[in-house]
DSSP file (Angstrom, degrees, kcal/mol; ACC not computed):
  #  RESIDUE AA STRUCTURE BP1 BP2  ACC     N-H-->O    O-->H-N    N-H-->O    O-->H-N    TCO  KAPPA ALPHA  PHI   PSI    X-CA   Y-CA   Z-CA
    1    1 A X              0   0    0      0, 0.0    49,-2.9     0, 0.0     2,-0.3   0.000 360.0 360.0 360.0 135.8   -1.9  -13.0   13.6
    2    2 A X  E     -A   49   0A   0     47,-0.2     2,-0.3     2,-0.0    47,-0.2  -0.943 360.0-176.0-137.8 129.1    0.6  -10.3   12.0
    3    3 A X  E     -A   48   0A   0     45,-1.4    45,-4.3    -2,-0.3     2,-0.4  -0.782  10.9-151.3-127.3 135.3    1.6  -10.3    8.6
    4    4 A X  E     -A   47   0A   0     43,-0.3     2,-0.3    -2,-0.3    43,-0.2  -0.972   8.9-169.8-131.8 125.1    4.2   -7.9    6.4
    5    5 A X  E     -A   46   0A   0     41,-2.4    41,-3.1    -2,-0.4     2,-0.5  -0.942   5.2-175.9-118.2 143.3    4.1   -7.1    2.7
    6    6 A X  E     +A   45   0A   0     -2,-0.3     2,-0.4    39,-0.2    39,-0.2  -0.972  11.3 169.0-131.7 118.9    6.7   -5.4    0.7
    7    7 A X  E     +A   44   0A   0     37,-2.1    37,-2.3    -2,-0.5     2,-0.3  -0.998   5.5 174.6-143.3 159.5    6.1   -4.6   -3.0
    8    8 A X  E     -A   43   0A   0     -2,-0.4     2,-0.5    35,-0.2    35,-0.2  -0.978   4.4-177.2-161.2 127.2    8.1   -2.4   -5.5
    9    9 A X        +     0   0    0     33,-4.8    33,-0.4    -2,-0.3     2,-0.4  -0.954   5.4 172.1-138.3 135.9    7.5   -1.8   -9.2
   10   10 A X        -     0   0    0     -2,-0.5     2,-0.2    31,-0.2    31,-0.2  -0.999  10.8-175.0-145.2 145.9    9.3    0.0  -11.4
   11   11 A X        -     0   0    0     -2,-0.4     2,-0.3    62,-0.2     4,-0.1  -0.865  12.3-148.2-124.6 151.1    9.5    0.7  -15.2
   12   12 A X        +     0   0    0     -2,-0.2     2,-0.5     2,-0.1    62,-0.0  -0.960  56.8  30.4-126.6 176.3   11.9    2.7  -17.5
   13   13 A X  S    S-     0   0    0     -2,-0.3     2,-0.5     2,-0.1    27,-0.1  -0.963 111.2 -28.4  98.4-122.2   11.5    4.6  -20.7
   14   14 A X  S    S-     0   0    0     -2,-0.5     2,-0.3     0, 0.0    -2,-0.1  -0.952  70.2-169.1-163.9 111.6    8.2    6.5  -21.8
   15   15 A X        -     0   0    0     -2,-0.5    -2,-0.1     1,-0.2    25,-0.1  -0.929  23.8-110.7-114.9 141.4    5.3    4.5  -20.1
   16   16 A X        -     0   0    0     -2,-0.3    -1,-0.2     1,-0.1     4,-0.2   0.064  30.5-113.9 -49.3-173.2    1.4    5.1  -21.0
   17   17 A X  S    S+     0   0    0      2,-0.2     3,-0.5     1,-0.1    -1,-0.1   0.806 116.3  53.5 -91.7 -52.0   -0.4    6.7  -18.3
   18   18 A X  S    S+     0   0    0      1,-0.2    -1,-0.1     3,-0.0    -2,-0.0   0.566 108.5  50.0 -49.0 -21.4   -2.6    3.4  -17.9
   19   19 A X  S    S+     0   0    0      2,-0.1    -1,-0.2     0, 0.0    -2,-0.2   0.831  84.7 112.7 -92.5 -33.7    0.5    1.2  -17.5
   20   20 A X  S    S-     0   0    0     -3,-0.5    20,-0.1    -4,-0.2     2,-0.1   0.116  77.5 -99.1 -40.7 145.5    2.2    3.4  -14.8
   21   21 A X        -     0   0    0     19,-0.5    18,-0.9    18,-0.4     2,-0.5  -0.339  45.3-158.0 -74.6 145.4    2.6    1.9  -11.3
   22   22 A X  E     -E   38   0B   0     16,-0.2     2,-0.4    -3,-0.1    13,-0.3  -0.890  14.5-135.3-136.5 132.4    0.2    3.1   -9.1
   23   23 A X  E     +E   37   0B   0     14,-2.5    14,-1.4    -2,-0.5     2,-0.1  -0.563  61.9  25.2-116.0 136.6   -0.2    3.4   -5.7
   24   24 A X        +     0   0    0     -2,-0.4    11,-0.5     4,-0.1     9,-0.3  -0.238  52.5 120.2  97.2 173.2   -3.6    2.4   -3.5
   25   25 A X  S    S-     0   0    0      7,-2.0     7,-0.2     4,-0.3     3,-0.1  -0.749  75.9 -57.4 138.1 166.4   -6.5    0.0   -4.0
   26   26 A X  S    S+     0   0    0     -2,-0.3     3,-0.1     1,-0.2    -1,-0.0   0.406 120.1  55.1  10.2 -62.8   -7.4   -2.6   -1.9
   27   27 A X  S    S+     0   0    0      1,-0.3     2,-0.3    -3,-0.1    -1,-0.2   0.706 117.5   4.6-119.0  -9.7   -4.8   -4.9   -1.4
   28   28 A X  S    S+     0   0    0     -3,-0.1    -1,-0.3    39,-0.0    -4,-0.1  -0.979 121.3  32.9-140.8-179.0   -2.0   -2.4   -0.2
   29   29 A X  S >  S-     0   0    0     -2,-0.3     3,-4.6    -5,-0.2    -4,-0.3   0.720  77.4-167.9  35.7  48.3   -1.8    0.9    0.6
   30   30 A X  T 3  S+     0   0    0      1,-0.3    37,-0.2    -6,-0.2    -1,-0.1  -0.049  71.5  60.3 -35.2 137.3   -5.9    1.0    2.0
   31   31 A X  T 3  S+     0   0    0     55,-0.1    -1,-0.3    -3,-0.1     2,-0.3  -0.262  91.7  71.6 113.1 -50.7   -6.7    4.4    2.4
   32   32 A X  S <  S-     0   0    0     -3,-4.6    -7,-2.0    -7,-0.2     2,-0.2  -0.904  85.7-115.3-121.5 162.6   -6.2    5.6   -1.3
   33   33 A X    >   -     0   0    0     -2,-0.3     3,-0.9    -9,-0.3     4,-0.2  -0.423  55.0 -88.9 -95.6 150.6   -8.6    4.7   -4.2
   34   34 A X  T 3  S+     0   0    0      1,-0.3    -9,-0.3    -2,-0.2    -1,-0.2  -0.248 117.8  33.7 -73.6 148.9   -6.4    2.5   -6.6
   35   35 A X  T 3  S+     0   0    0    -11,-0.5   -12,-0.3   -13,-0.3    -1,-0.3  -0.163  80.9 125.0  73.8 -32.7   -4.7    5.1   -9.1
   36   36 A X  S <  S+     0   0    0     -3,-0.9     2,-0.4   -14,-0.2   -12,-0.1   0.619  78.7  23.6  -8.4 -76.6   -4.3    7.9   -6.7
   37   37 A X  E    S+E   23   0B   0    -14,-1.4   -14,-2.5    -4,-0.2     2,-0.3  -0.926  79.7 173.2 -98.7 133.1   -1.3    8.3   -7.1
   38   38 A X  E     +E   22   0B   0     -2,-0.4     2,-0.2   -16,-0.2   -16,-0.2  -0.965  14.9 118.1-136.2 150.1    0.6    7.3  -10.1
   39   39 A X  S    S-     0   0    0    -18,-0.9   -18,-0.4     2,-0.4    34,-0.2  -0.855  70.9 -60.0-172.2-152.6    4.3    7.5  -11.9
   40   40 A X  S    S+     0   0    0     33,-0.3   -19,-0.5    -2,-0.2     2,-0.2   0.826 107.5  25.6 -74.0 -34.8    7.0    5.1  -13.0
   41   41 A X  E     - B   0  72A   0     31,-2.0    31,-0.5   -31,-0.2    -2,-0.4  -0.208  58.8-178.4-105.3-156.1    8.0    3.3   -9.8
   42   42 A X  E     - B   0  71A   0    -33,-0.4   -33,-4.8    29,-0.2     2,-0.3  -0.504  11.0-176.9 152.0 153.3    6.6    2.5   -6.6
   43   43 A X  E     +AB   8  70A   0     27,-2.0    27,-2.4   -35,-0.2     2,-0.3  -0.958   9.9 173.8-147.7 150.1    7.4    0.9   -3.5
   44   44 A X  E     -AB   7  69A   0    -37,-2.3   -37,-2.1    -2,-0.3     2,-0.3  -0.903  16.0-157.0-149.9 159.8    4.9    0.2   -0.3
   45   45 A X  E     +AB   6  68A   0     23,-3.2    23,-2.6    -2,-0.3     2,-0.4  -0.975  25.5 178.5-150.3 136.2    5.4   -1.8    3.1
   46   46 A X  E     -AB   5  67A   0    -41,-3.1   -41,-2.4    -2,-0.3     2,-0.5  -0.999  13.7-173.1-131.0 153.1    2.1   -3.0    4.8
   47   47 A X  E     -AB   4  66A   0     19,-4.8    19,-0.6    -2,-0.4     2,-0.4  -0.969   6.3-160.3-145.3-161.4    1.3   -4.7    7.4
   48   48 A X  E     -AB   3  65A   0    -45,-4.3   -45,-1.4    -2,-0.5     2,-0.4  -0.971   4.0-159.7-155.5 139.6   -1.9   -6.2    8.8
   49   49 A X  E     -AB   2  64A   0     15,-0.7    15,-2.5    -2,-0.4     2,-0.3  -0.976  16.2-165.5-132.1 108.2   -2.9   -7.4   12.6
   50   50 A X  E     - B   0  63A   0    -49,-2.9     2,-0.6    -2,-0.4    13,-0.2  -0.775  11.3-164.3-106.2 158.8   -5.8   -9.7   12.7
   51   51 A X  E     - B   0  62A   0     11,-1.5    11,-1.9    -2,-0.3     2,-0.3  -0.999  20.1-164.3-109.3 122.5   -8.2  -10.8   16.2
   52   52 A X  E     + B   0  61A   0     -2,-0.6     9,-0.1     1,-0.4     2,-0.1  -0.831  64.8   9.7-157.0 116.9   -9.6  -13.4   15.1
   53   53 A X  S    S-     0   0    0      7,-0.6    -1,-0.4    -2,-0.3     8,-0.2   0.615  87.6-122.2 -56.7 172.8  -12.4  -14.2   17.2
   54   54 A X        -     0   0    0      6,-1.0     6,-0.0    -3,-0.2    -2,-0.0  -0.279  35.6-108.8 -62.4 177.2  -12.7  -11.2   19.7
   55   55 A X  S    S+     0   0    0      1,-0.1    -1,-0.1    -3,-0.0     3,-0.0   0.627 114.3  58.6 -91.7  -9.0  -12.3  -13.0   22.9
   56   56 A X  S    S+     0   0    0      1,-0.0     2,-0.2     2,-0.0    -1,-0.1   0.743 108.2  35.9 -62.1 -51.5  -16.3  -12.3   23.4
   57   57 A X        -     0   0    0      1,-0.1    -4,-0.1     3,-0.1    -1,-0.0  -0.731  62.9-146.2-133.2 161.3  -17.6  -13.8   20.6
   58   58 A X  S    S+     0   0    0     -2,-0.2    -5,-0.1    -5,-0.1    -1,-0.1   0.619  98.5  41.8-107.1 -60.4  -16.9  -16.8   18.5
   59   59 A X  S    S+     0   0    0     -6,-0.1    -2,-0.0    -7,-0.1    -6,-0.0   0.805 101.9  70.1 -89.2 -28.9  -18.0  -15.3   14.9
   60   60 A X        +     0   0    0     -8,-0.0    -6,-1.0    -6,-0.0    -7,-0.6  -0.335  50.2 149.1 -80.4 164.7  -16.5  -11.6   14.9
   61   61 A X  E     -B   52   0A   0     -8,-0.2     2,-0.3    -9,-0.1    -9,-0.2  -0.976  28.2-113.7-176.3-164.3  -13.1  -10.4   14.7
   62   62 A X  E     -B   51   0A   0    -11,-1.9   -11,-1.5    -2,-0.3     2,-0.2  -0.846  10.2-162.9-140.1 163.3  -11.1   -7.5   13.5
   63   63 A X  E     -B   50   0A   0     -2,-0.3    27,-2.2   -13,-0.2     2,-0.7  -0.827   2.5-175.7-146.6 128.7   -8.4   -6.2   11.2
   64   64 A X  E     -B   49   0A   0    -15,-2.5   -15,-0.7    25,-0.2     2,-0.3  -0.864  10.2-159.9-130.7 115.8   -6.4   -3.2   11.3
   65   65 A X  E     -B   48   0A   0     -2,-0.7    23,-1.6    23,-0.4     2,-0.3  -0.876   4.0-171.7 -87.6 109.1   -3.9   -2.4    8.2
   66   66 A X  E     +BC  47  87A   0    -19,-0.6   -19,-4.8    -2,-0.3     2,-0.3  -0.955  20.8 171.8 162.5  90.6   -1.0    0.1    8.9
   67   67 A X  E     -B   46   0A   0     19,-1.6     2,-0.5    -2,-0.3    19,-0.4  -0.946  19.8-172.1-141.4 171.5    0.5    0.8    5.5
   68   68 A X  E     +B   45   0A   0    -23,-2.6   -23,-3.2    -2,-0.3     2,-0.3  -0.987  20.8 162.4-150.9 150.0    3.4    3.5    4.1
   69   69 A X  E     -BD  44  84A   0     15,-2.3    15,-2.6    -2,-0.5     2,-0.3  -0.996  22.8-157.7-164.8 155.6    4.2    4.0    0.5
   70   70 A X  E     -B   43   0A   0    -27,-2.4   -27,-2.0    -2,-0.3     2,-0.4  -0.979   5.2-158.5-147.3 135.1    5.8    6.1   -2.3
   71   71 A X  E     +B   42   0A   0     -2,-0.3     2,-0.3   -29,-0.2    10,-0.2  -0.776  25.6 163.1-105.4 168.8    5.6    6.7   -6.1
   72   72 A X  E     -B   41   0A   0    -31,-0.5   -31,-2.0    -2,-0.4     6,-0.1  -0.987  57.0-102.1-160.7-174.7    8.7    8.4   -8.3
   73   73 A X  S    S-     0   0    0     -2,-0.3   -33,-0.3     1,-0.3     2,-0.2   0.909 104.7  -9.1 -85.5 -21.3    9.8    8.7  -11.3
   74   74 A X  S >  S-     0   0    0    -34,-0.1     3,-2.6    -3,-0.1    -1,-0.3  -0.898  83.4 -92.4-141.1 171.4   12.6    5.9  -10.7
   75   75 A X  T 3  S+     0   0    0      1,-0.3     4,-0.2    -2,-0.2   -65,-0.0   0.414 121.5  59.0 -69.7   7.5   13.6    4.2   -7.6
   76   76 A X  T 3  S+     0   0    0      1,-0.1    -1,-0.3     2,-0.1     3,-0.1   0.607 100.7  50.3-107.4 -13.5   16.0    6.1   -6.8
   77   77 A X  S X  S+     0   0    0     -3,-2.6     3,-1.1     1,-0.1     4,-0.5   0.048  77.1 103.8 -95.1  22.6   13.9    9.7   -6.6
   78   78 A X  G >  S+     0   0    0      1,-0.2     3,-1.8    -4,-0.2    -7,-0.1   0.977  80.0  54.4 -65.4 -46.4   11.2    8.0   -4.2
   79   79 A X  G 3  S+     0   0    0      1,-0.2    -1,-0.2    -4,-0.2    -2,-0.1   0.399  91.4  67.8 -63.4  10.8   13.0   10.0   -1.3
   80   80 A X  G <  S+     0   0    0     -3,-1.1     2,-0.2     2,-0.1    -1,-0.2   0.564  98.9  54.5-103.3 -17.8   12.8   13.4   -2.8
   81   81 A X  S <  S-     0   0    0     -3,-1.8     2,-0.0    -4,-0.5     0, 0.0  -0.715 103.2 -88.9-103.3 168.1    8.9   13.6   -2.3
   82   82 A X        -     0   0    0     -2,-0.2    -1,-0.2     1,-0.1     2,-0.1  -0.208  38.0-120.5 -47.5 159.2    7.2   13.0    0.9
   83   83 A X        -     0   0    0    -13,-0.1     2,-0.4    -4,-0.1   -13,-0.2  -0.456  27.2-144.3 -92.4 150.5    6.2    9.2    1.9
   84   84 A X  B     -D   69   0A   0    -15,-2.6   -15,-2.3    -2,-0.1     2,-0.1  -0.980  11.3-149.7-123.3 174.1    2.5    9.0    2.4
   85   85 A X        -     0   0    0     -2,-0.4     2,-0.4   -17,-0.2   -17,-0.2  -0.466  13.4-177.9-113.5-173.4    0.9    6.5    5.2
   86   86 A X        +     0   0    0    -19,-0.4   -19,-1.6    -2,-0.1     2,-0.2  -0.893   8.2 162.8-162.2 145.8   -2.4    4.7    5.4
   87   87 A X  B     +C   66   0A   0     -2,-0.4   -21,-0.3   -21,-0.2     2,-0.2  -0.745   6.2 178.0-167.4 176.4   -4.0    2.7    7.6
   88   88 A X        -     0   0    0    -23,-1.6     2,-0.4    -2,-0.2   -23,-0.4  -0.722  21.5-138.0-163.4 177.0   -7.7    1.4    8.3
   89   89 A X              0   0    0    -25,-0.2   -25,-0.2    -2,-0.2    -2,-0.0  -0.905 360.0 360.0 165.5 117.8   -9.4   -1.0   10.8
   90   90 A X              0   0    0    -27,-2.2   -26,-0.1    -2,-0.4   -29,-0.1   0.252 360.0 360.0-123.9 360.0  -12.1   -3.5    9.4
């Protein structure tokens, strides 16, 4: 099975620090601890490749997450810093 996610969030105007969009956690950009990185926008592409079962076994399988991402201060400076990538294998 292979599956693509696209998310983008963006705010304008004088946002707390806790409300800023923030990139890593869990459900995308695996690899950085949720908050890592933070500022108004962000935007992330993931995608995810499951085996599911191994061809050996019945109960086991795999997943490996492949994910690239950016914060800025609006969506239009995301390209002036570097991208970073992710990826993981569960």
């Amino acid at each position: 099975m292979l599956a693509f996610q696209v998310l983008g969030i963006t705010a304008s105007g004088p946002v707390p620090y806790n409300l800023m969009a923030e990139m890593g956690g869990e459900v995308i950009m695996r690899g950085y601890y949720r908050g890592r990185y933070r500022d108004n926008s962000f935007a992330a592409m993931q995608a995810e490749y499951r085996w599911l079962p191994f061809p050996f076994s019945k109960r086991f399988g795999a997943a490996l997450f492949a994910s690239y991402g950016n914060v800025g201060e609006n969506l239009y400076n995301l390209s002036e810093t570097s991208w970073k990538w992710g990826a993981e294998e569960v």
